[in-house]
C-alpha positions as CSV (number, residue, x, y, z in Angstrom):
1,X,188.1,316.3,143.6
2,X,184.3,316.8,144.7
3,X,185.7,317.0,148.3
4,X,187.1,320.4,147.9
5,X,186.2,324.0,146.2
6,X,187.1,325.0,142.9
7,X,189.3,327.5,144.7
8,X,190.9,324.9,146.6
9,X,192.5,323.3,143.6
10,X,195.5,324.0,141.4
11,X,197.2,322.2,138.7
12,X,200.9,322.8,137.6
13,X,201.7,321.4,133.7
14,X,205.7,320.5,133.3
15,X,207.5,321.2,130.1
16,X,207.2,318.2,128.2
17,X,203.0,318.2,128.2
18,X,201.2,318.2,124.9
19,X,198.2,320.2,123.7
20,X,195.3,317.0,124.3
21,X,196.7,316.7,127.9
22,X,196.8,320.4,128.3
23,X,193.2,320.5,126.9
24,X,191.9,317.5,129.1
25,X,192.7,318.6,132.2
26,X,191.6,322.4,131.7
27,X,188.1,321.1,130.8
28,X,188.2,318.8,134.2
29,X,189.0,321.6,136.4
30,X,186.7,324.0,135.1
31,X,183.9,321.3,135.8
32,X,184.9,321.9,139.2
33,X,184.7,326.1,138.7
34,X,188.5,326.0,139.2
35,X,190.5,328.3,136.9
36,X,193.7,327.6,138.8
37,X,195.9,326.0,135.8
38,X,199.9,326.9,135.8
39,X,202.7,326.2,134.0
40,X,206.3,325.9,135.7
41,X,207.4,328.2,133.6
42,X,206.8,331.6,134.0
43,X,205.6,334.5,131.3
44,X,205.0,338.1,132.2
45,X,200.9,338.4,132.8
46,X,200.6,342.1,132.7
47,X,198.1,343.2,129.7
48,X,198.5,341.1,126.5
49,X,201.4,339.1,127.9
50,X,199.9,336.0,128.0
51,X,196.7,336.6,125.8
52,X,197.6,337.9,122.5
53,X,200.0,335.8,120.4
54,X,202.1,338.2,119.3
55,X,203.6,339.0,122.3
56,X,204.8,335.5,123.1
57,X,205.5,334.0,120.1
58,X,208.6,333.8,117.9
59,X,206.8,335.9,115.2
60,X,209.6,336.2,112.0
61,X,209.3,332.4,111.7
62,X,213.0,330.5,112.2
63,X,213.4,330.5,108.6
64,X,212.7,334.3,108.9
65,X,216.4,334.8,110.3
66,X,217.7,334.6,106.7
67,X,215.7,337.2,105.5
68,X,216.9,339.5,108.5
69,X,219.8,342.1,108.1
70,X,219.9,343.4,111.4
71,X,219.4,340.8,114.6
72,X,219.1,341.9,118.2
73,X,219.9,339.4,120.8
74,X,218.0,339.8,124.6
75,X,219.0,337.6,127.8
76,X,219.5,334.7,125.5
77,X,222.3,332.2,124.4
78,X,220.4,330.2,121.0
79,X,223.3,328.5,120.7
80,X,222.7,326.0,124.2
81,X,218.9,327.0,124.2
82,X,217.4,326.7,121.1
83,X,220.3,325.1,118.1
84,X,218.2,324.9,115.6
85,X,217.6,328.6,115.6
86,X,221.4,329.5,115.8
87,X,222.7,327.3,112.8
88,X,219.9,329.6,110.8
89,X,221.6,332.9,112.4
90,X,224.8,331.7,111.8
91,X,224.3,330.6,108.3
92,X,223.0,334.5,107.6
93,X,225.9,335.5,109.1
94,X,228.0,334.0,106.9
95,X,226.1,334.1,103.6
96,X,223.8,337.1,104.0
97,X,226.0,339.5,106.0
98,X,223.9,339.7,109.0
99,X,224.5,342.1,111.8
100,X,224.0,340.6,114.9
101,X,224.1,342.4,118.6
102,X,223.8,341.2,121.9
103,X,222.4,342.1,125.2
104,X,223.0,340.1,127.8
105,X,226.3,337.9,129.6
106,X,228.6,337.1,126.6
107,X,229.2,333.5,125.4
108,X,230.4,331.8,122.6
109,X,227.8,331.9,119.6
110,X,230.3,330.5,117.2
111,X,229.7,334.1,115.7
112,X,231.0,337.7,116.0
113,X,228.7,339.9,117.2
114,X,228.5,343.5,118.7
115,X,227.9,342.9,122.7
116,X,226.0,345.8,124.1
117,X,226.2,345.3,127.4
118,X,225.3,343.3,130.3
119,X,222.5,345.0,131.6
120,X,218.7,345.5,130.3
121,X,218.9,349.3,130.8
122,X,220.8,349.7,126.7
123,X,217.6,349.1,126.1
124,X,216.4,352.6,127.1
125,X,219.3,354.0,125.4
126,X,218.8,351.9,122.3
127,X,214.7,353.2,122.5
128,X,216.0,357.1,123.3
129,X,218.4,357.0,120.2
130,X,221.5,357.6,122.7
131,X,223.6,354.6,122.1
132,X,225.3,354.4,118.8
133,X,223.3,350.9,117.9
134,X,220.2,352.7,117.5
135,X,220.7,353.5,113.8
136,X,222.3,350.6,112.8
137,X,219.1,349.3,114.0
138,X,217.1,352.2,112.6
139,X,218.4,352.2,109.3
140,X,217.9,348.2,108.8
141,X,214.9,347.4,106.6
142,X,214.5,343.8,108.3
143,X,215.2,344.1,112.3
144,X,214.4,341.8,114.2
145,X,214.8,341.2,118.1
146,X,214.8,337.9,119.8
147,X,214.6,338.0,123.7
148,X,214.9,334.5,125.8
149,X,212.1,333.7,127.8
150,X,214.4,332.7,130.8
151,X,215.3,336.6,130.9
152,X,211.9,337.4,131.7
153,X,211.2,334.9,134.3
154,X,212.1,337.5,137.4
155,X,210.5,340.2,138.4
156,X,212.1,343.0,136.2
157,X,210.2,340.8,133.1
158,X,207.3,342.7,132.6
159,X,209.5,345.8,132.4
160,X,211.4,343.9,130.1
161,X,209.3,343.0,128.1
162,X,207.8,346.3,127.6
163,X,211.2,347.5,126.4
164,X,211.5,345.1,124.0
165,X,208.1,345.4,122.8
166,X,208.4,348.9,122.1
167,X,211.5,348.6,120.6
168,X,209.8,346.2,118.2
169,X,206.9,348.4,117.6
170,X,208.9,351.5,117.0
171,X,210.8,350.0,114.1
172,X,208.1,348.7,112.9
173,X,205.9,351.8,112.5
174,X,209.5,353.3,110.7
175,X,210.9,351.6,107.8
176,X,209.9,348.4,107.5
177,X,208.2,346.5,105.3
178,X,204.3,345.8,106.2
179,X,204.7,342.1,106.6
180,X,207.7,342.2,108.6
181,X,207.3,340.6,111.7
182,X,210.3,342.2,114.4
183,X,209.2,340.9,118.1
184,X,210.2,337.1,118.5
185,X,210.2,335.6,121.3
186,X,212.3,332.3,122.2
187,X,210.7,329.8,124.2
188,X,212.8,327.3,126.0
189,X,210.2,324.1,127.0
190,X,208.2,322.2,124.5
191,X,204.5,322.9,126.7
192,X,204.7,326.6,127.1
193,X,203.4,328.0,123.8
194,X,200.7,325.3,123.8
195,X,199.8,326.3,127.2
196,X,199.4,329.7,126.9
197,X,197.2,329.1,123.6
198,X,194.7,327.5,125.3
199,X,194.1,329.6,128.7
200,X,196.5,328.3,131.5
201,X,198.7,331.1,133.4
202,X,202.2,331.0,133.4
203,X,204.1,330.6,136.2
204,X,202.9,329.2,140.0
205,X,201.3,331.4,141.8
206,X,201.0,331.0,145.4
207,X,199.8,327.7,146.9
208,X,198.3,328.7,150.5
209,X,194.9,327.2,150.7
210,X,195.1,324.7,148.2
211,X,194.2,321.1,149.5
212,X,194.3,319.2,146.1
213,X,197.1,319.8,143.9
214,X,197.4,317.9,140.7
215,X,201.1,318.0,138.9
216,X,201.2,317.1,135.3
217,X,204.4,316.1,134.5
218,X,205.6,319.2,136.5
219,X,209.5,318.0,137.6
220,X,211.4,321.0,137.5
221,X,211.1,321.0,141.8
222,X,209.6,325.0,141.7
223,X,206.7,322.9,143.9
224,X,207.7,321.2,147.0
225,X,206.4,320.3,149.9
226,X,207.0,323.2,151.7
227,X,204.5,325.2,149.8
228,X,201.8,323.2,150.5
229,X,199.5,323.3,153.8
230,X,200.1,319.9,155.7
231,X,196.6,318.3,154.4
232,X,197.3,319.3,150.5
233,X,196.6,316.0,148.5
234,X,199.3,316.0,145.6
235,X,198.5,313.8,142.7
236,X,201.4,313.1,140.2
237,X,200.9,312.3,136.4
238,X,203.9,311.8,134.6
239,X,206.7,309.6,132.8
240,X,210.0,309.8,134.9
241,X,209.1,310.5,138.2
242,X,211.9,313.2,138.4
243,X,211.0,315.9,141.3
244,X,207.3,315.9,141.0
245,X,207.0,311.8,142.1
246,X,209.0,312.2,145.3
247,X,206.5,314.5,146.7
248,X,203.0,312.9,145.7
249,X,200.5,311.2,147.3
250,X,199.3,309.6,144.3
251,X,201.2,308.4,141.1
252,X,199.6,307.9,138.0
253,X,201.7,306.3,135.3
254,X,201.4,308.7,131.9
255,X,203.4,308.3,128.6
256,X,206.8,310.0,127.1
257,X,206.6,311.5,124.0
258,X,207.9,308.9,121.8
259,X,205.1,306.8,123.0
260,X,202.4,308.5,121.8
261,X,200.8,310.1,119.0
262,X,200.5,313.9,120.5
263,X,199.7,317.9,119.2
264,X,203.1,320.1,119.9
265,X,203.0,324.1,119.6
266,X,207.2,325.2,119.1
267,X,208.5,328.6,119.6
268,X,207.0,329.9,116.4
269,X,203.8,329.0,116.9
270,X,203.3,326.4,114.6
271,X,201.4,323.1,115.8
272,X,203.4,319.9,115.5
273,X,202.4,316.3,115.8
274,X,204.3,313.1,117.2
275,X,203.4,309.8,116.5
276,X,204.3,306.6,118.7
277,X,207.6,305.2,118.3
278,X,207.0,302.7,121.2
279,X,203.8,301.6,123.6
280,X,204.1,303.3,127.2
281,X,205.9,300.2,129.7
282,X,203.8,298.8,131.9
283,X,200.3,300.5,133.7
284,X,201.3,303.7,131.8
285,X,198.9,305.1,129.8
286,X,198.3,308.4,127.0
287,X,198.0,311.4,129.5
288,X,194.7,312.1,128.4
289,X,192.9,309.2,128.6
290,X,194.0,309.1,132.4
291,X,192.7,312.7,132.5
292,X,189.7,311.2,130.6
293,X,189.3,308.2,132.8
294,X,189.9,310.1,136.4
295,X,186.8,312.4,134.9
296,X,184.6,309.3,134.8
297,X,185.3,308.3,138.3
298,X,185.1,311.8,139.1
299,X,181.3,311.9,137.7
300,X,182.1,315.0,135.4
301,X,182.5,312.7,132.4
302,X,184.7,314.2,129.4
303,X,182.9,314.4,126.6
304,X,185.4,312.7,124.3
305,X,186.6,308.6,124.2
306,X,188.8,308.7,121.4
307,X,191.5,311.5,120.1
308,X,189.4,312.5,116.6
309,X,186.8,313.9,119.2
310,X,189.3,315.5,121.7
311,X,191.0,317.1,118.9
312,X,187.6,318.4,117.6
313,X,187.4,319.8,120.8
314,X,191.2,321.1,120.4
315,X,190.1,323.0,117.3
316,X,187.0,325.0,119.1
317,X,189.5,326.3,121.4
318,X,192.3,327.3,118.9
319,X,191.8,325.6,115.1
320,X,195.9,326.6,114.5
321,X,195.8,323.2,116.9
322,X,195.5,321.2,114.2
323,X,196.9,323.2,111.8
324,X,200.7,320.8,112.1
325,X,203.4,322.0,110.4
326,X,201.3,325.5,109.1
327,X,202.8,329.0,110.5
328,X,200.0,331.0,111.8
329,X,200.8,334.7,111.5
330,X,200.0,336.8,114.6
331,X,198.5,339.8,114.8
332,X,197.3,342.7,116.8
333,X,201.3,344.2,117.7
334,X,200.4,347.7,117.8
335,X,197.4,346.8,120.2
336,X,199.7,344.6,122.2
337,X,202.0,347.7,122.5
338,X,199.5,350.0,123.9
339,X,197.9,347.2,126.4
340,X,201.9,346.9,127.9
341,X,202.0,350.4,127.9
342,X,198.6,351.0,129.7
343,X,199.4,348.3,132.5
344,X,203.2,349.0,133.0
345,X,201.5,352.7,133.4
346,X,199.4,351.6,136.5
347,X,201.6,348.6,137.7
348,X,204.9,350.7,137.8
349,X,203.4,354.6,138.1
350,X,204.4,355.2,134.7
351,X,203.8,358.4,133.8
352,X,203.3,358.5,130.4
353,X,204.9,356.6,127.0
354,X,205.9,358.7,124.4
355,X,208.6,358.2,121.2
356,X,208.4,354.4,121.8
357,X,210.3,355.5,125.2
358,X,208.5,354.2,128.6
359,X,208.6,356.8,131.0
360,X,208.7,356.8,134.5
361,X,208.5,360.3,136.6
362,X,209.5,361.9,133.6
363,X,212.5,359.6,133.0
364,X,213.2,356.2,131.6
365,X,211.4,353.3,133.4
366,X,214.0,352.0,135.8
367,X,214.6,348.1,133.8
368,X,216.8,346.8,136.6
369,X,220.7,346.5,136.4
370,X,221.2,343.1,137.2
371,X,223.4,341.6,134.3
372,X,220.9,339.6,131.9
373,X,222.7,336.0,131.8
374,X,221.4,333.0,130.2
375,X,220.1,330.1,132.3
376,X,222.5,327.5,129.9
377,X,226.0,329.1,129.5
378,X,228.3,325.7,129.2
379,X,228.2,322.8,127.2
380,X,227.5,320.8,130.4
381,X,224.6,322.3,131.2
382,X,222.7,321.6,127.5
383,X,222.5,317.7,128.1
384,X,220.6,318.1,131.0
385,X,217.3,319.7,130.5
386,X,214.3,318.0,131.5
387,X,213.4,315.1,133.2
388,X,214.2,312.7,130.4
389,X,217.3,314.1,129.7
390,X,218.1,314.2,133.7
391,X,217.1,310.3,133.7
392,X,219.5,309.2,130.7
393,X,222.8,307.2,131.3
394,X,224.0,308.4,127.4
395,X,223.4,312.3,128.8
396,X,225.0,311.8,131.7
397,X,227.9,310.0,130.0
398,X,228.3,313.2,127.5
399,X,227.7,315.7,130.6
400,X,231.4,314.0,132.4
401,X,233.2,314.3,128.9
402,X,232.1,317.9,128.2
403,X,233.5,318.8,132.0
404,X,236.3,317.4,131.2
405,X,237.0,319.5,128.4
């Protein structure tokens, strides 16, 4: 790592990558003056995107569903991509009389619900007070909209998300109650909130020019060889070896999460801790201490040996970290809304925002047509996930009996 310029290195966390390993390898590459720390998955960057919790965080809570009377549904299917979340929708549906509206491809929620249209462009509508939705929404006292993170993964996300932000923040400002949280945002891979809580950017930039590229459990195959300049270096750290092993130059053995004790961040926000069910086979180690160890060898020692002291170090950077099974409220919406605003304003030629509406040339900001569909729309496709998931003989077993049905 000495051999090469900060700028020459990069480092890609998968999905499955907890908060001390997260943490670890941050503070080694920023030894090195590199700042260059992605995750697979992408989030939209523009403004507050990435840097104020509100806007990536699922801000009602889950339990917060049952308290909802009105539920708007973005580019997401909960049911495949989140169940947890959709037994609580469904069970408001049922007991509490919950209006529930979708946007995006249909699918099968196990629930009616009012399906707006394929394309992200209701939105405008919905914003404007064209489409008849608009005061079912506007006359709800708890809205609340929940957009999939896979729906803004393109390049119409920032847009997207600017839509749906205002839409949150006009309702807001309106009739509802002070506390009431509307924006939620529904994460899809265990790492991402974590991630983006303690400074790494979403999504992989461009990898021209980097000669050492370290992959933390990163096996979703966005990084292959043939992004890379011939004399790139790639270290692999990981458990399964799925697409990120094949390519490496060097494979370090790490640990699963049910083999050790590890900090979580879910789609809410709240932190969540793991505990070793069984000892990592063979060579493999915790992630961090072979983060912590490569340091040493490295000579920019970590200052931390044991996880009381990493975790101290955990709660300088964010103390909700530590905070396991607490819901931290997020803040700062309104300023969130204006920061979108301001860059969608210089990043698109937006002309101005006004009446919640984004406004480009004097009309509505041009979200793309392209029909919103979920990444998981078949039962098949929910047993096969991530690279432990991929690597299981009882997923792929329940994977041949769903296609047969």
């Amino acid at each position: 790592m000495d051999a090469v310029d900060g700028h020459e290195m990069a480092a890609v966390a998968g999905s499955l990558v907890d908060v001390e390993s997260l943490v670890a390898l941050k503070d080694l590459f920023n030894r090195f003056s590199s700042e260059n720390l992605f995750t697979e998955e992408s989030f939209p960057s523009l403004a507050a995107g990435g840097d104020l919790r509100s806007s990536y965080i699922m801000n009602s809570g889950i339990a917060g569903i049952e308290d909802a009377d009105v539920l708007l549904l973005v580019g997401t299917n909960p049911r495949f991509e989140a169940p947890i979340v959709n037994a609580r929708i469904r069970k408001s549906w049922i007991h509490n009389d919950l209006t529930v509206a979708l946007v995006g491809g249909q699918v099968d929620l196990t629930y009616t619900y009012e399906h707006l249209g394929e394309s992200p462009s209701v939105l405008n509508d919905i914003l404007s007070g064209k489409h008849p939705f608009s005061k079912v929404f506007a006359n709800a006292k708890r809205p609340l909209v929940i957009v999939g993170n896979s729906s803004l993964q393109d390049a119409n996300g920032s847009a997207l998300l600017g839509a749906v932000t205002s839409l949150a923040n006009q309702y807001t400002t309106k009739n509802t109650e002070t506390r009431w949280r509307v924006l939620n945002v529904l994460h899809r891979v265990a790492s991402q909130v974590g991630a983006l809580d303690v400074g790494y950017k979403a999504g992989i930039s461009s990898m021209s020019g980097v000669k050492m590229l370290y992959l933390l459990g990163a096996d979703s195959g966005l990084v292959s060889r043939d992004n890379l300049t011939k004399d790139c270096l790639v270290v692999y750290q990981g458990h399964h070896g799925d697409h990120g092993a094949p390519i490496a130059d060097v494979i370090l053995p790490g640990a699963s999460y049910t083999e050790k004790t590890a900090t979580y961040v879910n789609t809410e926000g709240r932190a969540q801790q793991t505990r070793r069910a069984v000892n990592p086979p063979g060579n493999a180690r915790e992630d961090w201490k072979i983060i912590r160890a490569l340091s040493e060898v490295c000579g920019e020692t970590l200052p931390y040996d044991e996880l009381p002291e990493l975790r101290a170090r955990m709660s300088d950077i964010s103390p909700t970290l530590l905070r396991y099974g607490d819901l931290e409220a997020a803040n700062f919406f309104t300023l969130a809304h204006k920061l979108i605003a301001v860059s969608l304003s210089v990043y698109f030629n937006v002309c101005c925002v006004s009446h919640g509406e984004l406004a480009f040339q004097g009309k509505s900001l041009a979200l793309s047509d392209r029909p919103l569909q979920p990444t998981l729309k078949h039962l098949k496709d929910f047993y096969m996930t991530d690279s432990i998931s991929r690597s299981s003989r009882t997923m792929a077993k329940c994977v041949a009996t769903a296609a047969k049905k």
